[in-house]
C-alpha positions in Angstrom: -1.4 20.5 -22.8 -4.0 23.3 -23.7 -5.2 24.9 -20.8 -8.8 23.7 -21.4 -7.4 19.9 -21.4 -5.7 20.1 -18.2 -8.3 19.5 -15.7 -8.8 15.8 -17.7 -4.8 15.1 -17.6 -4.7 16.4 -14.1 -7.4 13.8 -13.5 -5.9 11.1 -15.4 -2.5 11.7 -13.7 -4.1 11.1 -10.2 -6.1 8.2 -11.2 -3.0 6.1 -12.3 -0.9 7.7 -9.5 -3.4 6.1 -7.0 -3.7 3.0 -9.1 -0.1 2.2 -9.3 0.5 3.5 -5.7 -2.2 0.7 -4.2 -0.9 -2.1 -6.8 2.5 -1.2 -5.3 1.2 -1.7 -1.7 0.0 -4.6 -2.6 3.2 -6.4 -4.0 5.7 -5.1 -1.7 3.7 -5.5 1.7 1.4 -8.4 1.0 4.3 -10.5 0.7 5.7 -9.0 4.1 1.9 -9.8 5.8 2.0 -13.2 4.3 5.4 -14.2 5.8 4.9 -12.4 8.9 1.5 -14.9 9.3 3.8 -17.9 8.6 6.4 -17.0 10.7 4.1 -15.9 13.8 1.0 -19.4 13.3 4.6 -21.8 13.3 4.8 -22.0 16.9 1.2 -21.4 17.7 0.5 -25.3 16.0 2.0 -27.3 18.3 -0.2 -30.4 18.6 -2.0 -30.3 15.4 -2.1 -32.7 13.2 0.0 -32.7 10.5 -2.3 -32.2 7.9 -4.0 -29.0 9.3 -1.2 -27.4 10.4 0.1 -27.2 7.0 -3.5 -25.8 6.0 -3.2 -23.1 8.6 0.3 -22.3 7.7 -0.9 -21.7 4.1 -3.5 -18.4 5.3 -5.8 -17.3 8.0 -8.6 -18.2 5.5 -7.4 -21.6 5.1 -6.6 -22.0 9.1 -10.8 -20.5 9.6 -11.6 -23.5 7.4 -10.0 -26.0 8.6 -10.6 -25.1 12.4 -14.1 -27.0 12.6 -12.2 -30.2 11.3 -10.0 -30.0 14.7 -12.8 -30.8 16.8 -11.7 -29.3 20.7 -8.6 -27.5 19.1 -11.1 -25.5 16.8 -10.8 -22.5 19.1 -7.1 -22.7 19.9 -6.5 -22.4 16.0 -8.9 -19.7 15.2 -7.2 -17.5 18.1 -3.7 -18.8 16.9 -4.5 -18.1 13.3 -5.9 -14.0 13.9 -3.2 -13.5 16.1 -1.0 -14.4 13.5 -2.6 -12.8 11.4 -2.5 -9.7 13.4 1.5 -10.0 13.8 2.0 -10.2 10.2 0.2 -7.3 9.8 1.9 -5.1 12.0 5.1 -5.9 10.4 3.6 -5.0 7.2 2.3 -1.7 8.2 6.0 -0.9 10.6 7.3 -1.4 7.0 5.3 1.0 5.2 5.9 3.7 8.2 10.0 3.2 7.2 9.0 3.4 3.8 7.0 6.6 4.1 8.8 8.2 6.8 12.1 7.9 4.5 10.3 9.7 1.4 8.9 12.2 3.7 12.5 13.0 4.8 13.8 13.0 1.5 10.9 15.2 -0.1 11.9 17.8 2.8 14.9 18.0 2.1 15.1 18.4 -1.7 12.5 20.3 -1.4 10.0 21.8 -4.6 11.3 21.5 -7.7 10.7 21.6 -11.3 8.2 24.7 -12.9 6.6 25.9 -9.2 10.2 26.9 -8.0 11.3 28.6 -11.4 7.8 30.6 -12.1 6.5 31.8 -9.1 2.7 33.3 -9.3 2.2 36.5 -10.5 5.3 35.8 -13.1 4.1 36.5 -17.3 5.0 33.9 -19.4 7.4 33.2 -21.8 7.4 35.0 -24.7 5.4 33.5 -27.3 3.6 31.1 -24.6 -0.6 31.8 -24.7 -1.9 33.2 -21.7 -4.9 32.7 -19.4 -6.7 34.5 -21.3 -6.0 33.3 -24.9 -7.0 29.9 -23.2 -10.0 31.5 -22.3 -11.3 33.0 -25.5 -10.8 29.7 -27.4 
């Protein structure tokens, strides 16, 4: 990449970095959120009808909707349904604590690598390779 290009590919790079990074998030812990929610509003439905028990079970946004249909249990769902909520996603986030703490372990112990290790600062480049200042003068 020509020197003048590199600010746009460096750009570039860290636009589909974060991209991917957030659509990763997405798939591996919205899944871990969503069963968390199911798994912590089961219990919390006891004495529901059947019918709006299985609405809640599907998503807070579905158990908020359906709350008003409930009539005096209204309130117990709504708190059932965020605390649920809530659970799940502290599960999600414990996970992507492991998930980072383990590539922060591994990125200290392999340490830099690639180009920044083999050509420290101050080192000319290879021979035949253009310099700052032939990038400069283009």
């Amino acid at each position: 990449m020509p020197r003048a290009d590199q600010g746009v590919a460096s750009a570039l790079n860290d636009d589909v970095t974060r991209e991917l990074g957030t659509a990763r998030r997405v798939a591996l812990l919205g899944p871990l959120l969503a069963g968390g929610y199911r798994a912590a509003i089961g219990d919390k439905l006891a004495g529901m009808p059947h019918g709006t028990a299985d609405t809640a079970r599907e998503g807070i946004a579905n158990a908020l909707e359906a709350a008003p249909t409930t009539g005096g249990d209204a309130s117990h769902l709504v708190e059932a349904a965020r605390q649920a909520f809530v659970d799940g996603w502290q599960q999600s986030m414990w996970a992507g604590v492991a998930v980072m703490t383990a590539l922060l372990v591994r990125g200290a112990l392999r340490g830099p690598s690639g180009n920044a290790a083999a050509h420290p600062a101050g080192d000319d480049p290879a021979p035949g390779a253009p310099s700052a200042h032939d990038a400069t003068v283009r």
